[in-house]
C-alpha positions in Angstrom: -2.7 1.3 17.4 -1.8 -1.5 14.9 -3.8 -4.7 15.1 -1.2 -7.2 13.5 2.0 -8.3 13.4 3.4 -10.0 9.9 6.5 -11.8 9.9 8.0 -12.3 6.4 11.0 -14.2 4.5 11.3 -13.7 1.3 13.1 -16.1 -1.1 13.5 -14.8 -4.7 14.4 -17.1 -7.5 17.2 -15.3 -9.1 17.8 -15.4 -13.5 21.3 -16.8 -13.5 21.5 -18.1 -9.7 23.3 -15.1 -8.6 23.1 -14.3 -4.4 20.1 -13.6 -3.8 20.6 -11.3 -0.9 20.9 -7.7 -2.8 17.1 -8.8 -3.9 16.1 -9.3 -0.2 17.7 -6.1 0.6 15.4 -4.4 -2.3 12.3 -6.0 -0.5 13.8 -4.5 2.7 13.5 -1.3 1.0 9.9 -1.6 0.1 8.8 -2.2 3.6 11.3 1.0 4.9 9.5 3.5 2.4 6.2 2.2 3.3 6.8 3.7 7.1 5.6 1.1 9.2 7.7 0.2 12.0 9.6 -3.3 10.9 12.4 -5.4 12.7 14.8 -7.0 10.3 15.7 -10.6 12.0 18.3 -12.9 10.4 15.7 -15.0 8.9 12.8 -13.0 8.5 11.4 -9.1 9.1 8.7 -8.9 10.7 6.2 -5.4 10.6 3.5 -3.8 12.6 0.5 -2.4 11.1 -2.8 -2.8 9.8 -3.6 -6.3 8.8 -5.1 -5.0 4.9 -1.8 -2.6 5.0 1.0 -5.0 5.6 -0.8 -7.6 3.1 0.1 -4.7 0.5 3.5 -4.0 1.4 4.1 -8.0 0.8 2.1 -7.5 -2.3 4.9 -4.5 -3.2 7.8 -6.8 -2.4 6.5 -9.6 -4.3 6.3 -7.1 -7.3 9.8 -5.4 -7.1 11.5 -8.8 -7.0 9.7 -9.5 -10.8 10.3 -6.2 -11.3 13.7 -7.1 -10.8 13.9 -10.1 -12.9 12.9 -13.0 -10.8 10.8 -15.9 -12.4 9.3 -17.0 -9.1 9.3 -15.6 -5.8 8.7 -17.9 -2.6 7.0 -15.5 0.3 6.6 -17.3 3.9 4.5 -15.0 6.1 3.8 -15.7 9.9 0.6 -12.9 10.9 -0.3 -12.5 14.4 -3.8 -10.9 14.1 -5.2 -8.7 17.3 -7.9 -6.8 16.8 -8.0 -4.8 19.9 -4.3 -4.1 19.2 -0.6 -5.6 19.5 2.8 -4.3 19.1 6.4 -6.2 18.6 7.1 -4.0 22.2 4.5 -5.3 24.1 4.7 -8.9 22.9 8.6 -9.2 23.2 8.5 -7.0 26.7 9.4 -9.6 29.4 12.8 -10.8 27.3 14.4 -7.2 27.0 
């Protein structure tokens, strides 16, 4: 069972100020091939994991957006840390 839950928005600096949401969609991608089970939320995504495991997939993103061209990269990550065990179904339950 995973033992966090890691919200994150990423906000890439782009080279000529072009939109920067085709680079949030590429940091989207990271997260989908990594196979953890995500929810993409209009201002952030949040994932469900390991705590050491979704740390590295924000690590990933942070490096495909400079792979990508992007001088700076702003990451703002919310982690809700369980050790026993969490998930986005059992925390979200009594509003569905």
């Amino acid at each position: 069972m995973a033992n966090a839950l890691v919200s994150i928005q990423i906000i890439p600096k782009t080279k000529n100020g072009e939109d920067s949401i085709p680079y949030v969609d590429a940091a989207i991608d990271v997260i989908e091939q990594s196979g953890v089970k995500y929810q993409v939320n209009p201002l952030e995504t949040t994932m469900e994991g390991e705590l050491t495991a979704l740390f590295s997939i924000i690590g990933k993103m942070n490096e495909k957006m400079a792979s990508l061209g992007c001088p700076s990269i702003i990451s703002q990550v919310k982690v809700f840390y369980k050790p026993d065990g969490t998930s986005m179904d059992v925390l979200t339950e009594k509003y569905r």
